[in-house]
C-alpha positions in Angstrom: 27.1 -13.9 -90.4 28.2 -9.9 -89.4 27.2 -9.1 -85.8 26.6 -5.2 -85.0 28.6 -3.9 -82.3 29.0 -0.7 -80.5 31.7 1.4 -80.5 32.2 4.4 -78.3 34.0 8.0 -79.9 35.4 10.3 -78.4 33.4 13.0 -79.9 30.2 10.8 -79.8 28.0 11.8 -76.4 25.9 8.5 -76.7 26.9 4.7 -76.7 26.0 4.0 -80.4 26.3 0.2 -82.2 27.8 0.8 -85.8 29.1 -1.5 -88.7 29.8 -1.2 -92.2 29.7 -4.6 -93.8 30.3 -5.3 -97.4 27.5 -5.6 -99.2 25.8 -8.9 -100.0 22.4 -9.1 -100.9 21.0 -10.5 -96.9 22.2 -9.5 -93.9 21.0 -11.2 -90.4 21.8 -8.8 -87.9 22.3 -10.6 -84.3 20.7 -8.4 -82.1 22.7 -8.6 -78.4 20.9 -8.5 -75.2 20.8 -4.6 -74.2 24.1 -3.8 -72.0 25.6 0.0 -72.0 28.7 -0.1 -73.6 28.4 -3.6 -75.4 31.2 -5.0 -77.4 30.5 -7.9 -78.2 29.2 -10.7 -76.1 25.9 -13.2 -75.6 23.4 -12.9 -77.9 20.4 -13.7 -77.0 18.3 -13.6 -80.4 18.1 -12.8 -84.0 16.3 -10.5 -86.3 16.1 -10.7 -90.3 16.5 -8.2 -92.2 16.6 -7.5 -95.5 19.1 -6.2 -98.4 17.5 -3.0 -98.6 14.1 -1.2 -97.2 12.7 -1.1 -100.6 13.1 -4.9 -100.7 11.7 -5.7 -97.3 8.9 -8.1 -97.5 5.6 -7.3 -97.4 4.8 -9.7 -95.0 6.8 -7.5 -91.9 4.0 -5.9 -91.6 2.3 -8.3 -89.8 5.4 -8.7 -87.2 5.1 -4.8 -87.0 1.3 -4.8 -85.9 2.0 -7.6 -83.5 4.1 -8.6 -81.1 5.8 -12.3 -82.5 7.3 -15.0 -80.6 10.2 -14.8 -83.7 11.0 -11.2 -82.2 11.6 -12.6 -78.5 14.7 -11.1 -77.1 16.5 -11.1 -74.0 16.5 -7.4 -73.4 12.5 -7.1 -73.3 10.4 -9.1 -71.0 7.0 -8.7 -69.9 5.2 -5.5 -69.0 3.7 -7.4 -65.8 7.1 -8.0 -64.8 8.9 -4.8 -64.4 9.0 -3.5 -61.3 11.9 -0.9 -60.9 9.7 2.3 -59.4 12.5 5.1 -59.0 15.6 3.1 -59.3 16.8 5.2 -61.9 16.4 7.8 -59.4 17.2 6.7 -56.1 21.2 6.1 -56.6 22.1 8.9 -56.3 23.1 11.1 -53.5 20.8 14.1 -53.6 17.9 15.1 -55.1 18.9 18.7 -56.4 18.3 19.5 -60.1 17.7 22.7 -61.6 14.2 23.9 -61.5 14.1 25.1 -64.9 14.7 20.9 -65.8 11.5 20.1 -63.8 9.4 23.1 -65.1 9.9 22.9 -68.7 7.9 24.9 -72.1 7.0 22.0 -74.5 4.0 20.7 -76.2 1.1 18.3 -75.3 -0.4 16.5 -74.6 2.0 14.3 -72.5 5.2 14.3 -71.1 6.3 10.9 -71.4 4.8 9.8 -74.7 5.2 13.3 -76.5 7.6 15.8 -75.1 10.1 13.1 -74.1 10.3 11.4 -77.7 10.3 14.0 -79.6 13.7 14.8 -77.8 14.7 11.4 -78.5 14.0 11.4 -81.9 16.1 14.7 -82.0 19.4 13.3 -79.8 19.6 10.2 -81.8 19.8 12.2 -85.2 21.8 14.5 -83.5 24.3 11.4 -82.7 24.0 9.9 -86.1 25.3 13.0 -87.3 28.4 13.3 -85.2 29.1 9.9 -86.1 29.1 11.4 -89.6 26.3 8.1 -90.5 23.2 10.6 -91.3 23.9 11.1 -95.1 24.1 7.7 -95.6 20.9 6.2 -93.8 17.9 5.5 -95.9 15.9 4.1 -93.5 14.9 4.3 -89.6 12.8 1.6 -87.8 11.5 3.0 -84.6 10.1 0.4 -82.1 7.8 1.4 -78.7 7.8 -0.7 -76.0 5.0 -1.1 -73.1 3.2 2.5 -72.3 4.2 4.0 -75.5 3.2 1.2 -77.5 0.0 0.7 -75.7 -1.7 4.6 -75.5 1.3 6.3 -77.9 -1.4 6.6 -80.6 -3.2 8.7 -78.5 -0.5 10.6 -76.6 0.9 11.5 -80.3 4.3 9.9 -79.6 4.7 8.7 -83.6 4.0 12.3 -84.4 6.8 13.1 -81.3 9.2 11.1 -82.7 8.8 11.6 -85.9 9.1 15.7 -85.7 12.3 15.3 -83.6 14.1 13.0 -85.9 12.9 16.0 -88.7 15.3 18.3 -86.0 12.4 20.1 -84.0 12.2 20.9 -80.5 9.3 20.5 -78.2 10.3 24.4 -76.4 10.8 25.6 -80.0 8.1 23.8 -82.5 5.7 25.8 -84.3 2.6 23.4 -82.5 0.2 24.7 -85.5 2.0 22.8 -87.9 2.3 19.5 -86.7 -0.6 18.1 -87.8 0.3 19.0 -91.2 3.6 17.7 -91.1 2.8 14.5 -89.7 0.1 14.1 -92.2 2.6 15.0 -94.7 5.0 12.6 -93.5 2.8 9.9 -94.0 1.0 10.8 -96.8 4.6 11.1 -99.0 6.3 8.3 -97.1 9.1 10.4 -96.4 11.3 11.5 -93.2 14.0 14.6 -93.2 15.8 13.5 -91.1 18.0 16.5 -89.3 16.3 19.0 -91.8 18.1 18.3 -94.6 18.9 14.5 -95.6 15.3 12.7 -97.1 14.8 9.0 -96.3 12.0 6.8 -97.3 9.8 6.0 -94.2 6.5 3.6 -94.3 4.5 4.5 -91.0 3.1 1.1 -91.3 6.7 -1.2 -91.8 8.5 1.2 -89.7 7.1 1.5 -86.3 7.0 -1.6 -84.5 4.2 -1.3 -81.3 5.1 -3.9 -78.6 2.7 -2.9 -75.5 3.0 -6.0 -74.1 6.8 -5.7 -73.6 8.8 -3.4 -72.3 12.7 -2.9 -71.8 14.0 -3.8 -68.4 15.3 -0.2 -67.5 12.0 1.3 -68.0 8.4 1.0 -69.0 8.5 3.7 -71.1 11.2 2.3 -73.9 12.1 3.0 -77.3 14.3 1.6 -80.0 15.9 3.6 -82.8 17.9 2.0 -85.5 18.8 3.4 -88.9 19.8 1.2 -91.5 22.0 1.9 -94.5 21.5 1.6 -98.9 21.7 -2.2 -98.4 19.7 -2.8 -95.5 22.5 -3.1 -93.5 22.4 -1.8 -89.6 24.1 1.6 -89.4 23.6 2.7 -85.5 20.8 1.5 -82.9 19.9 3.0 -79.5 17.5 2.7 -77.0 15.7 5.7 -74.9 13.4 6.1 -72.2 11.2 8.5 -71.4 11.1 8.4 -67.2 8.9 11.6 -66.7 8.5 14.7 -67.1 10.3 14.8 -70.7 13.5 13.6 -69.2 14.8 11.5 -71.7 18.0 8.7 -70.5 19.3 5.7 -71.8 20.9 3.1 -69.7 24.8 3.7 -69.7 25.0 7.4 -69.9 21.9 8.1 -67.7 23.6 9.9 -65.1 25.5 12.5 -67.3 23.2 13.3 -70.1 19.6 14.2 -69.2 18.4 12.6 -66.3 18.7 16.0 -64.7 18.4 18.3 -67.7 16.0 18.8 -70.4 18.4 19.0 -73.6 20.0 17.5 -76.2 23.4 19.0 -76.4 25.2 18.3 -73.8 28.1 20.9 -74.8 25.5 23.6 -74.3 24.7 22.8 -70.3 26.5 24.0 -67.7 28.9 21.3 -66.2 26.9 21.9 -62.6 23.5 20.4 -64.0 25.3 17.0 -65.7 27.2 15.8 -62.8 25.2 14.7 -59.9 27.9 12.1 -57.5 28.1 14.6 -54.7 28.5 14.1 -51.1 26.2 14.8 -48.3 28.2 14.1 -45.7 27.7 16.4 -42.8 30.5 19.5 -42.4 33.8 19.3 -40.5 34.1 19.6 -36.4 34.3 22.8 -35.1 38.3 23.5 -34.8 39.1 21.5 -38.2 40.7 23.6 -40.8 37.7 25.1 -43.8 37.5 23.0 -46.6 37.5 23.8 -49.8 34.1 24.0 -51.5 33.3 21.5 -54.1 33.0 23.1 -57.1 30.4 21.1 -58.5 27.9 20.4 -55.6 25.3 22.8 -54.8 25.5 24.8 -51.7 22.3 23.3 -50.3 22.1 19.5 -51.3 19.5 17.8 -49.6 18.2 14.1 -49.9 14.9 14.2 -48.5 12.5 16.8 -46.2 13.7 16.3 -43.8 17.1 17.2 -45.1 15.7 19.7 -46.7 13.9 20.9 -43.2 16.8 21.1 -41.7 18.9 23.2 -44.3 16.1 25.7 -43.7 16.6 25.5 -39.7 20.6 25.6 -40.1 20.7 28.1 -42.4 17.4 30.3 -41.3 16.3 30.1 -44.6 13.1 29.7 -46.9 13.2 26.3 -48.8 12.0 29.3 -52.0 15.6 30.7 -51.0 17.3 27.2 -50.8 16.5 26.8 -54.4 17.6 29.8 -55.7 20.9 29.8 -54.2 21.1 26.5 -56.0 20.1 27.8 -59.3 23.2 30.0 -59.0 25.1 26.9 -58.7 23.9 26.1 -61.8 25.3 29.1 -63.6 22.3 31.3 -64.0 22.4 34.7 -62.7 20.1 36.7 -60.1 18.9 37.9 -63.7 18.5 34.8 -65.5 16.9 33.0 -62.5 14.1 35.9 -62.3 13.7 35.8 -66.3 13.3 31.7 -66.8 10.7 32.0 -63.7 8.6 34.6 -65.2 8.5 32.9 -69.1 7.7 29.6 -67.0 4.8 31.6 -65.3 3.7 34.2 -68.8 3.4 31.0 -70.6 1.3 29.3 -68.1 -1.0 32.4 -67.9 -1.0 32.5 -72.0 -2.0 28.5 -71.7 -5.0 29.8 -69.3 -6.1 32.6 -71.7 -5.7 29.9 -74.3 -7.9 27.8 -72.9 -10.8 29.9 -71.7 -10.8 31.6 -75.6 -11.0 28.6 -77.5 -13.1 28.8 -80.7 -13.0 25.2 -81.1 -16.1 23.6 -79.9 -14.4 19.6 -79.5 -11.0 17.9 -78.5 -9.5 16.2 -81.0 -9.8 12.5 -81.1 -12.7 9.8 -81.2 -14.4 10.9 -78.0 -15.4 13.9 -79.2 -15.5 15.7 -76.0 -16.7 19.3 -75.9 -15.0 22.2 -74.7 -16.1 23.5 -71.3 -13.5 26.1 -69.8 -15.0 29.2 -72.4 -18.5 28.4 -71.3 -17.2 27.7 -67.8 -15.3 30.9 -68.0 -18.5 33.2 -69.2 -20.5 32.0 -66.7 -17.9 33.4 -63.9 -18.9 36.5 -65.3 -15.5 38.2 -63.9 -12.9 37.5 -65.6 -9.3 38.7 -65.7 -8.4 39.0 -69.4 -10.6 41.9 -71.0 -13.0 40.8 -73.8 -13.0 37.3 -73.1 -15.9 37.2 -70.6 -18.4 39.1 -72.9 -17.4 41.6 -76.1 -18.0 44.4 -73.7 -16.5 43.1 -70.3 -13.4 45.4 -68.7 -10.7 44.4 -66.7 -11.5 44.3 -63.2 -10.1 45.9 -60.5 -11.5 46.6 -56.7 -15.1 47.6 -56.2 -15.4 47.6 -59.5 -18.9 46.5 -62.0 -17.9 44.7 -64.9 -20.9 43.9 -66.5 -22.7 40.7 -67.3 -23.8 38.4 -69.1 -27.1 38.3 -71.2 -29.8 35.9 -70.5 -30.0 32.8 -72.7 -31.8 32.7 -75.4 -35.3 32.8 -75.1 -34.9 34.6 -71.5 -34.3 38.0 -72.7 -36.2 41.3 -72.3 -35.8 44.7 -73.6 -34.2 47.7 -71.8 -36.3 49.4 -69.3 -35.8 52.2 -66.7 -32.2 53.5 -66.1 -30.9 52.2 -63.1 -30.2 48.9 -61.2 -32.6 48.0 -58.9 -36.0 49.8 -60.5 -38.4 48.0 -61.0 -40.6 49.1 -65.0 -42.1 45.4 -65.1 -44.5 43.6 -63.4 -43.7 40.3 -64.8 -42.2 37.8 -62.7 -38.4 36.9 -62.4 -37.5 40.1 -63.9 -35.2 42.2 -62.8 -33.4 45.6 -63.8 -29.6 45.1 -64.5 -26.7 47.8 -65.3 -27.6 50.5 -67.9 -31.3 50.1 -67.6 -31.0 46.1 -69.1 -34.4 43.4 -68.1 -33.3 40.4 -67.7 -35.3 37.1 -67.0 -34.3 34.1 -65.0 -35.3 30.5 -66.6 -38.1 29.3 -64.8 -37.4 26.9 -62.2 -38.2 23.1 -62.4 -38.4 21.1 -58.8 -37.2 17.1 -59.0 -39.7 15.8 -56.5 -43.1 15.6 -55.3 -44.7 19.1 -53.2 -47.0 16.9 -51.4 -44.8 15.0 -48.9 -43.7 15.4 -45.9 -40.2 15.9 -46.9 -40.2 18.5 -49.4 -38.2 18.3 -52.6 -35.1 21.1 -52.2 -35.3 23.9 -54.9 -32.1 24.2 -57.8 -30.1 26.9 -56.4 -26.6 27.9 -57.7 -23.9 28.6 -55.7 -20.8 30.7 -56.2 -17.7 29.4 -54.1 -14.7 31.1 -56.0 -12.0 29.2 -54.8 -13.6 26.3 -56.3 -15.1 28.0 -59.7 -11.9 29.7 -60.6 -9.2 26.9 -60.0 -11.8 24.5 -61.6 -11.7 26.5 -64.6 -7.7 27.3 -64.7 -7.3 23.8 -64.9 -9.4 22.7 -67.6 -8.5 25.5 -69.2 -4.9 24.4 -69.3 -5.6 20.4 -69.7 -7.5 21.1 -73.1 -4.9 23.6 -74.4 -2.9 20.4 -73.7 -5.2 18.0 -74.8 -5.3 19.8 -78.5 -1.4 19.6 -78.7 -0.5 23.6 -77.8 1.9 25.0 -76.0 2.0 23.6 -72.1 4.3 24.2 -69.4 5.8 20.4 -68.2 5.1 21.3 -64.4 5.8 18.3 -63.3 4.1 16.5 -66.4 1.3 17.5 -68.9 -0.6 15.2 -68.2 -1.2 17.2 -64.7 -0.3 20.5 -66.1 -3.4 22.1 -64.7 -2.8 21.8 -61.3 0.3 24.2 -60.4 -0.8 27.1 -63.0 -4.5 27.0 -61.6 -3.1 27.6 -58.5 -0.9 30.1 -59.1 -3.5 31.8 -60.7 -5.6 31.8 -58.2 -3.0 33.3 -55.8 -2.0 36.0 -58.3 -5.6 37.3 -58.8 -7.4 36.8 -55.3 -4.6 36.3 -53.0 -0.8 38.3 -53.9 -0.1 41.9 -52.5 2.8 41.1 -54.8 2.6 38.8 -58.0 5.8 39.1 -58.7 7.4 37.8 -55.8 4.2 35.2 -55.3 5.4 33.7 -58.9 9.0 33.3 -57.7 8.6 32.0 -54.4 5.5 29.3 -55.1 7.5 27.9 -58.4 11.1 28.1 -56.5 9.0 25.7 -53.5 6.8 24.0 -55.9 10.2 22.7 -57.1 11.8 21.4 -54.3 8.7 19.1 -53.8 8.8 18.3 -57.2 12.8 17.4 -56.7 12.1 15.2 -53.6 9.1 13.0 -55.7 11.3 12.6 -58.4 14.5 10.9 -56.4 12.6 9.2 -53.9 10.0 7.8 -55.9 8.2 8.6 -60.0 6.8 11.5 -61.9 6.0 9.1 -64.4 2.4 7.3 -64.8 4.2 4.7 -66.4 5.6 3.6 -63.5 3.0 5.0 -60.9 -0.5 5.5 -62.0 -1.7 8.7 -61.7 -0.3 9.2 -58.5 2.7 10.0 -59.8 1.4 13.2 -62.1 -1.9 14.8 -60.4 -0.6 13.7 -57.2 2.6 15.2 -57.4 1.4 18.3 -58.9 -0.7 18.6 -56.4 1.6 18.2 -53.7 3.6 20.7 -55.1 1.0 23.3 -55.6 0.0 22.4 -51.8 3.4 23.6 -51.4 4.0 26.8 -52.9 0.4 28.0 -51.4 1.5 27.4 -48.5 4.6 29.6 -48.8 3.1 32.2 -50.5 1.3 32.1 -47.6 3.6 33.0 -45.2 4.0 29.4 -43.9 6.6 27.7 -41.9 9.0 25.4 -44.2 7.6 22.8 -41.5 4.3 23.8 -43.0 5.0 23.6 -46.1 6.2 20.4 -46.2 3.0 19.2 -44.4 0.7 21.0 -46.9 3.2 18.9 -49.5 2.2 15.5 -47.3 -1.8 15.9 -47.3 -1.4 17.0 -50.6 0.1 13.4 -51.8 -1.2 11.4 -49.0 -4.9 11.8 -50.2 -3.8 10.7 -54.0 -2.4 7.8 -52.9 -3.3 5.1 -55.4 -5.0 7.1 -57.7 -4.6 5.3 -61.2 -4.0 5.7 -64.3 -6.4 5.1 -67.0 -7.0 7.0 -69.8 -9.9 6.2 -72.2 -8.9 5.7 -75.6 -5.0 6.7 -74.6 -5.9 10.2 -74.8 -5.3 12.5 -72.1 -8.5 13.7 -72.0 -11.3 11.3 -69.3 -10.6 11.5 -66.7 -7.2 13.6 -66.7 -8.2 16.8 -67.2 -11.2 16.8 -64.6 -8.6 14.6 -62.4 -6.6 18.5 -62.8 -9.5 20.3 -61.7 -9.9 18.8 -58.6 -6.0 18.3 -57.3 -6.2 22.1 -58.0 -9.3 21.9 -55.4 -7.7 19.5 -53.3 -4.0 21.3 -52.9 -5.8 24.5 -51.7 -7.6 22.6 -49.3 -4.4 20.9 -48.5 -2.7 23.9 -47.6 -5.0 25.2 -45.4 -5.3 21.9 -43.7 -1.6 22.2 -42.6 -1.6 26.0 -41.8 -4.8 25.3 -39.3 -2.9 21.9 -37.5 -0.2 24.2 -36.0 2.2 21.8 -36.8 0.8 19.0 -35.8 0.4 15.9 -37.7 1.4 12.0 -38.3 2.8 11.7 -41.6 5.7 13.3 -42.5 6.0 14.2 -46.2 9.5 11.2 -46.6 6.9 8.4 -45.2 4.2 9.8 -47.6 6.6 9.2 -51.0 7.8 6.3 -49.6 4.5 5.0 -49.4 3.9 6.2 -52.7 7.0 4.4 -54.0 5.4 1.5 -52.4 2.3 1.6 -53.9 3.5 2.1 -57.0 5.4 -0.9 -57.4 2.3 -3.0 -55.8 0.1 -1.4 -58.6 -0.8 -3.5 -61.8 0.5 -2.6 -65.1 -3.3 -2.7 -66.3 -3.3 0.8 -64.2 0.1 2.7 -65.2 -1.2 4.3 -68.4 -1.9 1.5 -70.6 -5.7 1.5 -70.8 -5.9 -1.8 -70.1 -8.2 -1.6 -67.8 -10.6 0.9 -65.1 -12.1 3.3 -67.0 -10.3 2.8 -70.1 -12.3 -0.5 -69.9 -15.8 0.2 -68.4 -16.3 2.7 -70.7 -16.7 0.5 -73.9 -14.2 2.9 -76.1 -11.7 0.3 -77.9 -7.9 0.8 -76.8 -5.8 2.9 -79.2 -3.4 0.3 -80.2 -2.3 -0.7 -83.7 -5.3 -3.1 -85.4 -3.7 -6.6 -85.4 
């Protein structure tokens, strides 16, 4: 009996279990309880395992499609049972990470089950070749654990995974092609894995789908272990996918990309890996300097109120507390201005995306139909030229843009030559721009006329705080829902909420759009730092809470300071902004991020606005402060039922009748 064990390299940057029996035609490899940096030990169960993957039996399959009480282990237990909301997080000292880590370029539509994998899927190929182990692997078996297992079907995480263990990027991946690839990839049964070295990989034998377990570290766990000519066990890893795309594993969590989206680490400035720095407070007046630490940022901070009182100390913005801390991270004054306008131009292309689709449906058994193009023409002024009607300009001030025609049916021909003459009798006519008649639908009253209480006429009205962040937000959620390009801000599954904002402030609100784009994402940020150490930015672990109330706490935020607000203010705009998402779950119908999420976008866009202003009318005056508000959060996430962190098991997911995307038994 050969037991696999895990060696760590020097050269290798991940804890990797390898062994090269001799052959012998069956191997039973003793799988050991999951501890970093294992070297032998307990073992707490077995797993069989065949000569070679061409010999597996058939009758895996079934073990594959359902969980087994012959695949029991010690490392899993059930989902109910974890409970570890922001551990991972809450170690360590300060909260500081580079902004360009929590606003990210990837692809939809989620964070956790797609962006986060498909790095995965590209570090552990990327380790197997250090090892020098890729040429001679023939076959990877790739197992999901609780939320990926449960609504990774519809989150694409198999497509994920499988694309990064091909070598691709979520920043860099042509999102056109991967639903030929994957389709591909199972149609021919095979994997290249890194881009170059061909395997033989069965979709159906080779994914394993436990939703009702999950890893102890995380409910977002995966497995990876490739497997050699004769079957025998190569290397084996495990992953999770904590929010946001940040992808750790257990031992190496702190130095590898708990605070950085990549995977190579030799490529990342030392500043952005190494995050055991002190906050202690600075030395008496009289004591000799000290030396800076070279490795902590100039402005750590823990919490708001920390971060409050940086700002007081140091009469400083918390937009300029970030960016001196960006420095830190070896970016430039020019780098730091480039990232933050890419982050922004590809959140404005995602808008203009969205509002131009041709597509009339979302992918996936709902069927759901598009709505930001028709939500968009019917604005009637919009801010990309063409996309509003074939001959509608780009505004500016005072300007006439056109409109748009009547529907169908409603039309009339042109008449006299100017707006507001009057050639027809007929009524609900009336003369529009260059001479045009048009004709409003007849009205229709819900309601009885002969009662005292007389039924209200349909009347539309035209709020555009309301219309135009409504429609930003969709706009972006069904770019992501379709799989395009999305900008991670803090998650995809609430990308909406933070562009649609921004939008807003750039078109209606900004003297200056530049400097509104730097100083809303630079303070967006620093929320966005504070929820991810003190509590989740993962539904996994908190519902939906943790995405569109997050993002909207952060867009809260950065409104506020692009308003001109206090960093007292801001913060408090950053409290309302949570404090009225409190509980909010998460329950996707069918796993896909479509009902309720991307309406759920539309209206923490809304609600962040209106959060904002809240805070800039109180005068500083309030009950919450923003640290009690993610503490509560923290709180309530870890009271919350799995049934509600992004499983579908249960709320809408359930009501409305849709099966759950899971594997057929």
């Amino acid at each position: 009996m050969l037991t696999a064990t895990r060696l760590r390299l020097p050269c290798a940057r991940r804890v990797v279990a390898t062994h090269l029996p001799a052959r012998i035609s069956s191997l039973r490899v003793q799988k050991p309880s999951y501890s970093p940096g294992y070297s032998g030990g307990t073992i707490s169960g077995t797993r069989h395992i065949a000569a070679s993957a061409a010999r597996r039996d058939d009758g895996a399959n079934a073990v594959n499609q359902r969980p087994s009480e012959d695949d029991e282990n010690g490392d899993a237990i059930p989902a109910e049972e974890l409970n570890t909301v922001g551990s991972h997080e809450r170690e360590h000292e300060h909260a500081v990470i580079s902004t360009f880590d929590l606003f990210s370029i990837g692809v939809g539509p989620s964070s956790s089950h797609t962006v986060g994998p498909m790095r995965a899927g590209k570090i552990f190929i990327g380790d197997l070749d250090a090892l020098g182990l890729l040429d001679k692997v023939r076959t990877v078996k790739i197992t999901l654990y609780g939320s990926l297992a449960a609504t990774g079907k519809g989150h694409h995480t198999p497509q994920a995974i499988l694309l990064g263990l091909e070598g691709s990027d979520p920043e860099t991946i042509d999102t056109g092609t991967i639903p030929s690839r994957y389709a591909a990839i199972l149609e021919n049964k095979t994997l290249l894995l890194g881009g170059r070295h061909h395997i033989t990989y069965d979709m159906d034998r080779d994914m394993v789908w436990r939703w009702d377990q999950v890893l102890k570290t995380h409910p977002n766990g995966m497995r990876f272990s490739a497997f050699g000519e004769d079957g025998e066990l190569l290397a084996t890893n495990e992953y999770f996918s904590v929010g946001g795309g940040f992808v750790v594993n257990e031992k190496t969590k702190v130095d590898e990309n708990l605070f950085y989206k990549g995977v190579d680490k030799s490529v990342v400035h030392g500043a952005r890996l190494h995050h055991t720095h002190s906050l202690s407070e600075p030395a008496a007046a009289g004591a000799p300097p000290q030396a800076p630490d070279p490795i902590q940022p100039p402005y750590p901070f823990v919490s708001g109120d920390s971060l409050l009182a940086l700002t007081r100390k140091h009469n400083m913005t918390i937009a300029q507390i970030v960016y001196d801390n960006e420095l830190h991270f070896g970016y430039s004054h020019e780098d730091i201005h480039e990232k933050l306008m890419r982050i922004w131009s590809v959140m404005d292309d995602c808008i203009r995306t969205g509002v131009s689709a041709a597509e009339e449906k979302l992918p996936g058994r709902l069927g759901l139909r598009r709505r930001a193009p028709m939500l968009y023409r019917r604005l009637m002024r919009g801010f990309y030229p063409g996309l509003a009607s074939p001959n509608l300009q780009q505004i500016g001030a005072g300007q006439a843009t056109g409109r748009i025609d009547a529907p169908e049916g409603f039309g009339a021909d042109a008449g006299a030559a100017s707006w507001g003459s009057h050639s027809g009798s007929g009524r609900g006519e009336r003369m529009g721009p260059g001479g045009k008649i048009s004709a409003t639908r007849p009205t229709r009253v819900v309601g009885s006329l002969d009662h005292p209480v007389t039924p209200m006429p349909p009347r539309k009205t035209n709020i555009p705080a309301m219309d135009f962040l409504s429609c930003y937000a969709i706009a972006v959620n069904e770019v992501n829902a379709s799989g395009g390009r999305i900008v991670t801000s803090p998650t995809n599954g609430a990308a909406g909420v933070i562009p649609a904002v921004l939008k807003y402030i750039v078109e209606f609100v900004s003297d200056d759009p530049e400097k509104s784009v730097v100083t809303f994402l630079l303070t967006a940020a620093a929320i966005g730092m504070l929820f991810k150490r003190g509590s989740t930015i993962s539904a996994a672990e908190g519902g939906c809470q943790a995405e569109v109330g997050v993002a909207c706490s952060m867009a809260s935020a950065g409104f506020a300071a692009c308003m001109g607000a206090s960093p007292e203010t801001v913060l408090q705009a950053a409290e309302i902004g949570i404090e009225h998402n409190l509980g909010l779950t998460c329950d996707p119908i069918d796993g896909l991020v479509q009902v309720p999420c991307i309406e759920r976008n539309s209206l923490g866009a809304v609600k962040a606005v209106t959060a904002a202003q809240l805070s800039m009318a109180s005068q500083n005056v309030y009950s919450v402060t923003l640290d009690e508000a993610i503490e509560a959060m923290r709180l309530t996430a870890a009271d919350m039922s799995v049934k509600y962190k992004e499983t579908s098991l249960s709320g809408l997911a359930r009501t409305v009748k849709i099966p759950l995307t899971v594997p057929a038994c």
